[in-house]
N, C-alpha and C positions, 0 to 999 in steps of 0.2 A: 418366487411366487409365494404366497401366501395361503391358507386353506381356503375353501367353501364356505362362505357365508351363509348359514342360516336364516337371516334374515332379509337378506337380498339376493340370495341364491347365485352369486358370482363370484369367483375370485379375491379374496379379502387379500389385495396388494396393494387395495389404495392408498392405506395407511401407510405401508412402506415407501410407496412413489410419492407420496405428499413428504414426506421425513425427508426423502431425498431433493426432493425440490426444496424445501426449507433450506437442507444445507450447502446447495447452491446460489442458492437467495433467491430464487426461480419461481415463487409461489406469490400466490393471491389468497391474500389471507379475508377476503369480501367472499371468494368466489364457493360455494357449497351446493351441493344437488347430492342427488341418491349415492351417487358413487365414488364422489370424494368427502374427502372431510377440511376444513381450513386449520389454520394452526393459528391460535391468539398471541398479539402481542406478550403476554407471558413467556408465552412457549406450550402450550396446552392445547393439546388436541381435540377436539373434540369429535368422538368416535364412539358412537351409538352401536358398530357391531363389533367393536374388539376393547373391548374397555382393559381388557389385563393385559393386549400388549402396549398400549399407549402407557400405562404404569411403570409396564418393566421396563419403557425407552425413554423416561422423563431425564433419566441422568444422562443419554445420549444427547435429547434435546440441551439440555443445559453444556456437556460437552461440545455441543457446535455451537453455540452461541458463545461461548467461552474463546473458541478458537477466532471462530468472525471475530469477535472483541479482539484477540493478541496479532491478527491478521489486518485491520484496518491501523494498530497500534505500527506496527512494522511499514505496513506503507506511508506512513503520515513522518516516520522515521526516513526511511527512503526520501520521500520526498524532500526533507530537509538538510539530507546531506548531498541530494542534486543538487541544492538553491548556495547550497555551501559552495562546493565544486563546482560550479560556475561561475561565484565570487572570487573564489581564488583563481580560477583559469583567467575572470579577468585582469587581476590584478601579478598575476605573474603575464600577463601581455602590457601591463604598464610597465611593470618592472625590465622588461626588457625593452622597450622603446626607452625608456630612461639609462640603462645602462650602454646602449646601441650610442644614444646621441653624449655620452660621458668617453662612448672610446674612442670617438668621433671626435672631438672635441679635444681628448689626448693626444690622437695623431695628428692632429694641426698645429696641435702647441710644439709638440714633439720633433712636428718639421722645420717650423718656422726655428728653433732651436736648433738643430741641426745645419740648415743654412746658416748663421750667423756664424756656427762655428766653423763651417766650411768657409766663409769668407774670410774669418779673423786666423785659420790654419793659411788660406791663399796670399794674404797678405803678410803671414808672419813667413813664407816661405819666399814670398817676393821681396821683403824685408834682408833676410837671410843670402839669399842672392845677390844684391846690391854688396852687404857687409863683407861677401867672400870676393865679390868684385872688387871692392877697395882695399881689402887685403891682399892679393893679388897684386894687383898695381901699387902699393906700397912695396911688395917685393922686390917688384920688376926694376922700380923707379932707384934710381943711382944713389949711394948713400955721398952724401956731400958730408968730407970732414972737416 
């Protein structure tokens, strides 16, 4: 709270509640009657019953507009590293439809390879078998001198 105004004989805490409204962004800087004061695009109060605290709080004022400044800075920041990171999330969801349909694509080759060798092993063992067969029967078969 504030002291007694002398000249309006209430409460002199408008000026603090307008200050605090300012640096909420909360204020109407249009809106003035008896018992508030607005605050100018400046930063300037204007305040007809406290003239010396508006003074001693101009560097406050300028501290909050300072901060709003490095606070809309940071969100505009924010924001462009969500737009970022959503580029990239899509593109690592390409990335992996790409590599999905690449291992895909390996294990078909992979198979198709695999079969041919399992046929060309089936036939070199059905090969092998016939050769031990006539070896075999060369044995067996009488030697004529």
């Amino acid at each position: 709270m504030g002291n007694i105004c002398n000249k309006c004989n209430r409460y002199n805490n408008h000026t603090k509640r307008y200050l605090d409204a300012y640096a909420t962004n909360q204020y109407d800087d249009k809106y003035d009657d008896k018992y508030t004061n607005p605050i100018l695009e400046n930063g300037d109060v204007i305040d007809e019953h406290n003239e010396a605290y508006i003074y001693q709080n101009k560097d406050t004022i300028k501290t909050i507009k300072t901060i709003r400044t490095d606070i809309n800075k940071i969100r505009q920041t924010v924001n462009c590293l969500d737009r970022r990171l959503i580029f990239l999330e899509q593109q690592t969801t390409e990335l992996c439809k790409v590599i999905t349909a690449n291992d895909n694509r390996i294990e078909a080759e992979m198979f198709a390879r695999i079969s041919v060798i399992s046929k060309d092993m089936e036939s070199l063992l059905n090969n092998d078998k016939l050769l031990l067969e006539k070896i075999m029967d060369a044995r067996m078969a009488p030697t004529v001198l």
